[in-house]
C-alpha positions as CSV (number, residue, x, y, z in Angstrom):
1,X,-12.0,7.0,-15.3
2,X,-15.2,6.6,-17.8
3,X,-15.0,6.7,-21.7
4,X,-16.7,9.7,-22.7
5,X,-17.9,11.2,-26.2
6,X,-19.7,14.2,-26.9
7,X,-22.6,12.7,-29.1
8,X,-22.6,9.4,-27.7
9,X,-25.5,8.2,-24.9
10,X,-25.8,5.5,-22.6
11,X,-27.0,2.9,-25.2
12,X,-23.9,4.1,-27.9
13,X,-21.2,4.0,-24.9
14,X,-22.4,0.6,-24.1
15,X,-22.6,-0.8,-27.6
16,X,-19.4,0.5,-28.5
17,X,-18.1,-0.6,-25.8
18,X,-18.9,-4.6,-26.3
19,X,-17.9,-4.2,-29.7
20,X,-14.5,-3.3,-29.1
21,X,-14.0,-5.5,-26.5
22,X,-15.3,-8.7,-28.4
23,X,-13.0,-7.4,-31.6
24,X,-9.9,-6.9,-29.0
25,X,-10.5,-10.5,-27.0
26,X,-10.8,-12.2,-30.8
27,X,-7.4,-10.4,-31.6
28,X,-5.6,-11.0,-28.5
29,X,-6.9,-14.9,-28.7
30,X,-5.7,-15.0,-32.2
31,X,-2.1,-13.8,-31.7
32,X,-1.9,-15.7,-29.0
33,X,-2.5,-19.0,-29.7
34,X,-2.0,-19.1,-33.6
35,X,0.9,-17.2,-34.0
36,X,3.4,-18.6,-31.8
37,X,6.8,-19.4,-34.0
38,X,8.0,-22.3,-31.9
39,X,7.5,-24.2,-29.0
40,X,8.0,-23.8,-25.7
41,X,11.6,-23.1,-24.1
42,X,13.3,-24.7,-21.3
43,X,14.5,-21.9,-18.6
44,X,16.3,-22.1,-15.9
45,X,16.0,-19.9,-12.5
46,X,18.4,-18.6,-10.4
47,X,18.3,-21.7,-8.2
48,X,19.3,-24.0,-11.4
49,X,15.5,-25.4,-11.3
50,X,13.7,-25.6,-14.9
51,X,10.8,-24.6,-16.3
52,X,9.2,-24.2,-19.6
53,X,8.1,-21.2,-21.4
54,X,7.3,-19.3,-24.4
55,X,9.6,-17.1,-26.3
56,X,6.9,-14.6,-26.1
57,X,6.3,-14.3,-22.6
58,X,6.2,-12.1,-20.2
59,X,10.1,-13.2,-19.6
60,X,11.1,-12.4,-23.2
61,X,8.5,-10.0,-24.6
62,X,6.6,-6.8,-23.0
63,X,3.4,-8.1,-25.8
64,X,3.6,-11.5,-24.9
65,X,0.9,-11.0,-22.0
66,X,-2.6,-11.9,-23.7
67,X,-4.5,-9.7,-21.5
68,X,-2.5,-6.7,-21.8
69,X,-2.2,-7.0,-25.0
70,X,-6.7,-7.4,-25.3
71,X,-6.7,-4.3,-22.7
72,X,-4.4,-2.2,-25.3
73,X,-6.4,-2.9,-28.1
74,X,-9.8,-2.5,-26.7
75,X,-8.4,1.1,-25.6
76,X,-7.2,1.5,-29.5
77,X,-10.7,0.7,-30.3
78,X,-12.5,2.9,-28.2
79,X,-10.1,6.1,-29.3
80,X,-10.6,5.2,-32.9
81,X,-14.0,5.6,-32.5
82,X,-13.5,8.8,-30.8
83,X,-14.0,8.5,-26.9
84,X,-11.5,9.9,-24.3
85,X,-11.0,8.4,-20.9
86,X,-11.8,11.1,-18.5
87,X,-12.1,11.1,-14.6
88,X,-15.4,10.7,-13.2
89,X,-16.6,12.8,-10.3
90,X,-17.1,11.0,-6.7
91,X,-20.5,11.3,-5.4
């Protein structure tokens, strides 16, 4: 799959492209770190043995992955500013 515009070259794909993912890894590194409500959680596994996590992890929240949530909005980014993921021919 490649990102693909109509009027966009090379030089516009690539620019684009490290713009949106420096704007999504800023995002992602803000809500992760700085907007955590409380503390980590004790949990306990099957086998009775604890551990600690966050509220928002990947235990308790589908968003609460950092990189999936930078992937997503890198993706948002480079829709907004009107590219399409399309499948790229094998050579």
């Amino acid at each position: 799959m490649e990102w693909v515009k109509q009027d966009a070259g090379p030089e516009q794909l690539s620019e684009d492209m490290a713009q949106c993912r420096q704007e999504a890894w800023r995002e992602a590194q803000w809500r992760s770190f700085l907007y955590r409500p409380i503390g980590p959680v004790t949990w306990r596994d099957a086998q009775g043995r604890s551990f600690l996590g966050w509220p928002a992890s990947p235990f308790g929240d589908p968003f609460g992955d950092r990189f999936m949530e930078e992937s997503r909005l890198e993706h948002f980014c480079m829709r907004n500013k009107g590219y399409d993921l399309a499948p790229v021919e094998k050579k």
